[in-house]
N, C-alpha and C positions, 0 to 999 in steps of 0.2 A: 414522672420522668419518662422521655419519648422513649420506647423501646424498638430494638432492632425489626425491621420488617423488610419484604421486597416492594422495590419502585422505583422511578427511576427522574431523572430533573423533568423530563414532558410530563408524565403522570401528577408531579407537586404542584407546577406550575405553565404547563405549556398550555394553550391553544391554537388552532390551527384552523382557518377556513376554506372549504370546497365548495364548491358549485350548489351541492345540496346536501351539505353536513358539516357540522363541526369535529373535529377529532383533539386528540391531548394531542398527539405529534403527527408529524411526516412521515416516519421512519416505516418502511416495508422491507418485510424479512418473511422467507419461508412461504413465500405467495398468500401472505397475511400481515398484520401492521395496521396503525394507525386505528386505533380503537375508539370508537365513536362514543359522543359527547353527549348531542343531538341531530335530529334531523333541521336544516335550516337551510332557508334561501333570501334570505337577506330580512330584514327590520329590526327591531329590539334584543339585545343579547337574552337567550332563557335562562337568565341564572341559577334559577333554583334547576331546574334539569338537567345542568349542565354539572351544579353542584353533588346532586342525586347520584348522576352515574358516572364521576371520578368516583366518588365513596363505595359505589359497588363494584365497582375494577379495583380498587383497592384490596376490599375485602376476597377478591375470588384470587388477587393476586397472590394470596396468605393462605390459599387454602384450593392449591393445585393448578391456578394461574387462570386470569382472561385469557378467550382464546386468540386475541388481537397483542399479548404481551408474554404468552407461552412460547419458549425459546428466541427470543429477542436477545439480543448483547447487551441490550444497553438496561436490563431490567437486572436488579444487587440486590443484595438484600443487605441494611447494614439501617445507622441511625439517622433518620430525616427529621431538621428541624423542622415544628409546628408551620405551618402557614403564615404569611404576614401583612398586612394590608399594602395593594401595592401587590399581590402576591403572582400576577401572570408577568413574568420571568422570559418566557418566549413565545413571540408569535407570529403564527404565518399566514400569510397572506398568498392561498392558492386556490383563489374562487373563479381566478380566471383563465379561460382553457383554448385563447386565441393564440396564434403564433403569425410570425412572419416568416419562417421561413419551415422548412419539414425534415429534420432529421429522421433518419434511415429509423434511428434503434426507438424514437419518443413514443410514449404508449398513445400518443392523438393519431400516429399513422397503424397501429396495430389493434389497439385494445375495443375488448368490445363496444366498453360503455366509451367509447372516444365520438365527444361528435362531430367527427368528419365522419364516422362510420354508424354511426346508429341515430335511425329516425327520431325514437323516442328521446334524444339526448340532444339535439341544435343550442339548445342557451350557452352561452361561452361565461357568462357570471352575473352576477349581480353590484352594485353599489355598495363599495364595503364602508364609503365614507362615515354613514349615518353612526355605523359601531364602531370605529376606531374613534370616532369621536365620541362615544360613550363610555368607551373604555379608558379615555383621557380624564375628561371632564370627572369622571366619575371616581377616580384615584386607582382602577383597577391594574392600569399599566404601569409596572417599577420603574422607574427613572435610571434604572441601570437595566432594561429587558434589552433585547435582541429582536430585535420584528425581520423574518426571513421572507423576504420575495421571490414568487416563485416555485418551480415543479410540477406547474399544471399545465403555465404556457409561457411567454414571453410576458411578463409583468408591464414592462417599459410601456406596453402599447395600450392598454388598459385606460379607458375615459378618464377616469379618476386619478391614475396615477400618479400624473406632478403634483395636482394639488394635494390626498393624501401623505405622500414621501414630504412633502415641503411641512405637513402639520408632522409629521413624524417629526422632522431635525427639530422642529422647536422645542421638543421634549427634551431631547438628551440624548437620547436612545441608540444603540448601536445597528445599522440596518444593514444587512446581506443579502444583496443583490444578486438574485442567479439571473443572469438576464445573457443571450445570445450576444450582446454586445453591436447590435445591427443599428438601432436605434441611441443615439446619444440622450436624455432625457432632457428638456430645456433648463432646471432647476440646474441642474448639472453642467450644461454649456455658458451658464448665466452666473457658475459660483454663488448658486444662492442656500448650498447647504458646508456643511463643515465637513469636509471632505475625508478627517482624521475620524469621523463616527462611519465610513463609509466601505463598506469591504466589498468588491466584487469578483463574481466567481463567474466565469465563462466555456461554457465545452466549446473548443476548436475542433478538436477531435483531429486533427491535418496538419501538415506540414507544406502545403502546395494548393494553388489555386485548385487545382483538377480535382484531388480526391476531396477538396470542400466541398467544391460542388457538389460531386457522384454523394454525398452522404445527405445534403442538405438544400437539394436540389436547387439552389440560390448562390449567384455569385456575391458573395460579399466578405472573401478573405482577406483584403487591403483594407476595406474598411474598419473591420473587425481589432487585428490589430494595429489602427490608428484611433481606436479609440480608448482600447485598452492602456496604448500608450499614455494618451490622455487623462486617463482614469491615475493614473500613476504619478504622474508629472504633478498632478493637482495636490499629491497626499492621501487618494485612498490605497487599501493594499487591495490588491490587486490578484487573483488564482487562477491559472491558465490549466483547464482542466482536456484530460485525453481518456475516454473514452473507446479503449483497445477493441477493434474487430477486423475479422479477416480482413477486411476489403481500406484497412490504413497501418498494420502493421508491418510495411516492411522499410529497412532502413533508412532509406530515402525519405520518408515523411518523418521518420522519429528524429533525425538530425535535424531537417531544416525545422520544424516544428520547435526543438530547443534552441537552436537560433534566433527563431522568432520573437519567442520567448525571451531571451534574450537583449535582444534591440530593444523589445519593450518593455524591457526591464521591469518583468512583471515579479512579485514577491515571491511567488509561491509556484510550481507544480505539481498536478495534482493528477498522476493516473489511475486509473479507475476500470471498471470489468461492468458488461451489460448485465442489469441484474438478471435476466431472463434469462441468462446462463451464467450459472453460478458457479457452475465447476468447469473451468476453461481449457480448453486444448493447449495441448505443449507449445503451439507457435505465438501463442497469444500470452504464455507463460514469457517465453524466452523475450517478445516483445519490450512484455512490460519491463522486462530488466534489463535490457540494451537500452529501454528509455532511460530509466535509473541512471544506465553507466554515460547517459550523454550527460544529465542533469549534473552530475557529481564533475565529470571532466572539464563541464561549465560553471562552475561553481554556485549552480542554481539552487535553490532548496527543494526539497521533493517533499510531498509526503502524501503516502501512499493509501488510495483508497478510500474509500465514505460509503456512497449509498451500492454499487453494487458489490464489494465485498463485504458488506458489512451483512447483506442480505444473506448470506449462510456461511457461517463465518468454519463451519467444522469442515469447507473443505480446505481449508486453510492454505488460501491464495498466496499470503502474504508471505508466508514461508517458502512455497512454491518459488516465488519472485526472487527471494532472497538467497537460497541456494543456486538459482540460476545467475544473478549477478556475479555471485562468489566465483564462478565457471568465467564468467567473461571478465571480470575483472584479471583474474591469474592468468589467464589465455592472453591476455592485452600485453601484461607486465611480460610473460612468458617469450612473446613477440619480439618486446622493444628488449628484452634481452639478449636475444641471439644476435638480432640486429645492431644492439652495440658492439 
């Protein structure tokens, strides 16, 4: 009978592709994350090595934690069903490190190993088709997995891309598209996948042409949200993600930005904190929760947070957030009461 242990659904079942590694997950927290599998740049999956050292993240997780899964959120301790053939559950797909266009906060314009900054680092990816297609053929991908695009760069634009995504939908598989939204994919413009297995998630980060630009040094915020629109109209659900820093926090962007939103009736908002500052200033507090108080006044859905709060979660943003809406919301009502 399985007994209680810690781990977590990446660790069961995730895999994850980079430039030159495989990981169990995406997830970075604590300026660490994402625990390595193998070293790889593209040909045959290593299974057995790949096998090897989940079972030794395992083990070190039970006896004082890998150092890639030591204070992580997403890492329990409790009872995990056995393995099951079919047993890779999520996988992502972030081997490729091109973009089209250059946000301010993306670690391709900061990080060391980013190769727009270091010599030794120029490859943008490899050919992931050869093992997505081994993964298929092979039975290792669940016909209920989650394949996630993205994180490294703009997926959309990647050689391989339609054709990959297009052997994707034939599966079944539910695909999360993080993609800038700049590029419309032709599978996509052509209705050649089933749009209901389709989720896309976009940072605008802006509510106005100007400060899209200033953040993303490219004009392309009309297009942006006409495509999302698109994305929407068709049957995929659709996440309009806000990325809070100095230089877009002030009202004027957070309204028109939920209007936008709005118009394009997109499913979901999603704001969010740069991970590389994990413990944010009061103005960036108070932000996030006038966005909140627009999303709710629009009767938009929110939900609050993923990769940079989720990255140190003990300074506890969320709450932060929360207490400051409660201030604006009372102040609001406070208002339209005297004024009645």
């Amino acid at each position: 009978m399985p007994e209680e242990r810690y781990s977590c659904e990446y660790l069961e079942s995730g895999l994850s592709f980079y430039f030159d590694r495989i990981t169990a997950c995406g997830v970075t927290h604590h300026q660490t994350g994402m625990p390595l599998l193998a070293r790889y740049a593209g040909g045959p999956l290593p299974i057995e090595k790949i096998a090897t050292q989940r079972a030794e993240i395992h083990r070190e997780n039970q006896n004082g934690g890998h150092v890639a899964c030591r204070s992580c959120p997403n890492l329990v301790r409790r009872i995990w069903p056995a393995p099951k053939p079919g047993s890779i559950r999520w996988l992502g797909l972030t081997h490729f490190n091109g973009c089209n266009i250059a946000c301010d906060y993306c670690w391709l314009q900061w990080a060391e190993n980013s190769p727009r900054l270091s010599r030794e680092n120029r490859r943008v990816g490899y050919d992931v088709t050869p093992v997505v297609r081994q993964l298929i053929e092979d039975g290792m991908l669940a016909s209920d997995a989650t394949v996630d695009w993205g994180g490294g760069g703009e997926p959309t634009i990647m050689p391989e891309f339609d054709a990959v995504f297009c052997m994707l939908a034939q599966t079944g598989v539910t695909q999360w598209l993080h993609t800038n939204a700049v590029r419309l994919p032709e599978p996509v413009r052509a209705h050649a996948v089933d749009f209901g297995r389709l989720r896309v998630l976009c940072s605008v980060d802006s509510g106005t042409r100007e400060t899209y630009r200033a953040i993303k040094k490219k004009d392309q915020f009309e297009r942006v949200w006409k495509h999302l629109a698109f994305y929407h109209r068709h049957g995929a659900m659709v996440v309009a993600k806000y990325i809070m820093q100095e230089n877009n926090c002030d009202r004027t962007n957070l309204k028109r930005f939920i209007q936008r939103a709005r118009e394009a009736k997109v499913d979901v908002v999603l704001p969010d904190i740069d991970l590389r500052f994990p413990d944010p200033k009061r103005e960036i507090i108070e932000a996030l929760a006038f966005l909140r108080y627009e999303a709710v006044r629009a009767c938009l859905p929110l939900q609050f947070g993923s990769t940079g709060v989720n990255s140190a979660p003990e300074f506890d943003v969320e709450k932060r957030v929360d207490a400051a809406f409660h201030r604006i919301w009372y102040s609001e009502q406070s208002l339209k009461s005297r004024g009645a």
